[in-house]
C-alpha positions as CSV (number, residue, x, y, z in Angstrom):
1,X,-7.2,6.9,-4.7
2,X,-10.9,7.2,-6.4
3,X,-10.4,10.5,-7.0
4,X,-6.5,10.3,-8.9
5,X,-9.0,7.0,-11.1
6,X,-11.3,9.6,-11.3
7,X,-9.2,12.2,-13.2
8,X,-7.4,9.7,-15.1
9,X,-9.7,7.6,-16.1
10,X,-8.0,4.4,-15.3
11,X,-8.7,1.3,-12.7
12,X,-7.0,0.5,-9.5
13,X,-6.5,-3.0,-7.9
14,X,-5.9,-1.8,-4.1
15,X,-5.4,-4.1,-0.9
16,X,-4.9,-2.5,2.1
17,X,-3.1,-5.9,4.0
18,X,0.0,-4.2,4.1
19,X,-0.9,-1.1,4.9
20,X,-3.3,-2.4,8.3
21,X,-0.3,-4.4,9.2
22,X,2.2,-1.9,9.2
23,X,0.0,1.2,10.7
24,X,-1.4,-1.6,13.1
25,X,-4.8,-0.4,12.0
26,X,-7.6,-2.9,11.9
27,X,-11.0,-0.5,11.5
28,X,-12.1,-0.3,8.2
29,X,-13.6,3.4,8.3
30,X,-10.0,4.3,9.8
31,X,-7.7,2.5,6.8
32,X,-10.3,4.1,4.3
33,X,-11.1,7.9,5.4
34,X,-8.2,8.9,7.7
35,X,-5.9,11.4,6.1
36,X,-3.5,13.6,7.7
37,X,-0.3,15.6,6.8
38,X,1.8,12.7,6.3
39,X,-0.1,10.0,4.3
40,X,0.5,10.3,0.5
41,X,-1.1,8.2,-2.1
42,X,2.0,8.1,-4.9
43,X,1.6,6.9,-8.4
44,X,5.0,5.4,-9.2
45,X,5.5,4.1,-13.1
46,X,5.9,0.2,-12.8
47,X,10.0,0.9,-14.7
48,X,10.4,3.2,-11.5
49,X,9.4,1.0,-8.6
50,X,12.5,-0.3,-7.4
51,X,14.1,3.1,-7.7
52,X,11.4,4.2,-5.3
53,X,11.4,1.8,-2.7
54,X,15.0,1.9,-2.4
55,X,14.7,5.6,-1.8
56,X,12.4,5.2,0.6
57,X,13.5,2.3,2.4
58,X,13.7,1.9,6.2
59,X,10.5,4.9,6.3
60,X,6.8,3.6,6.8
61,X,6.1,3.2,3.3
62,X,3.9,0.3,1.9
63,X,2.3,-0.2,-1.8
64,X,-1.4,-0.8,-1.9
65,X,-1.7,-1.0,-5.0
66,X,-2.0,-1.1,-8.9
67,X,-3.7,1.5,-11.9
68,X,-4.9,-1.1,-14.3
69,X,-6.1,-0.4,-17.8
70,X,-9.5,-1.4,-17.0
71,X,-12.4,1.1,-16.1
72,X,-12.9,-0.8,-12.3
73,X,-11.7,0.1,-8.7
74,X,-11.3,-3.4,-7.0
75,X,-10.4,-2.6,-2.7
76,X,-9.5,-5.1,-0.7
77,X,-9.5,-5.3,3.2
78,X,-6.9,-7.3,5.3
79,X,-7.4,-10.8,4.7
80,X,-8.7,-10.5,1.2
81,X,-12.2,-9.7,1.7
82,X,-13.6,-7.7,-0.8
83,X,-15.0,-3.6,0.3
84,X,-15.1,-2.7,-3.4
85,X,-15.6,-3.8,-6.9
86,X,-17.4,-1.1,-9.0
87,X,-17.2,0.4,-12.7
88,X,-15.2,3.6,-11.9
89,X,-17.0,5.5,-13.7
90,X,-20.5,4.6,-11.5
91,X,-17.9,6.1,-8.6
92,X,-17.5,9.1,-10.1
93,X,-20.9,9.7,-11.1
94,X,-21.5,9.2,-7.3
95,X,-19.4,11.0,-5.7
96,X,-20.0,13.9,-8.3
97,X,-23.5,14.0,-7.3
98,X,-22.9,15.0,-3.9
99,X,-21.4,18.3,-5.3
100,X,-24.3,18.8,-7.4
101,X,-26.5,21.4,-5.5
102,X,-29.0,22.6,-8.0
């Protein structure tokens, strides 16, 4: 998700609640880092959203999210506690640093 704020320069309001309860995950480092083959992040224009779901209903699909006009990636972990809250842009400069090898 950082990385799709990254290259468009918008925010995201995430909360994973949904997503821990359906994947019956409750380990942070697991919701946040584990990828595989059949997890996709999908950006769905809000006009489009009930189009989608009813596409996808009755497959393990849940929304975690928002892209906000503001320049801040808000994460939330089940129950509403609070993993991250940072400027985008401070994230990017981050995680762009670790690619910096000169």
């Amino acid at each position: 998700a950082g990385e799709m704020a990254f290259a468009g320069g918008w925010g995201l309001d995430l909360d994973l609640t949904r997503l821990a309860a359906a994947a019956g995950l409750d380990d942070a480092v697991t919701l946040l880092f584990s990828e595989s083959q059949t997890r996709w992040l999908v950006e769905v224009p809000a006009a489009s959203v009930a189009a989608w779901e009813q596409t996808f209903a009755g497959l393990p699909c849940v929304a975690v999210g928002t892209v906000t006009k503001g320049s801040r990636l808000s994460l939330r972990g089940p129950g509403g506690q609070t993993w991250v809250d940072a400027a985008v842009a401070d994230l990017k400069t981050a995680w762009q640093r670790t690619l910096d090898w000169n």
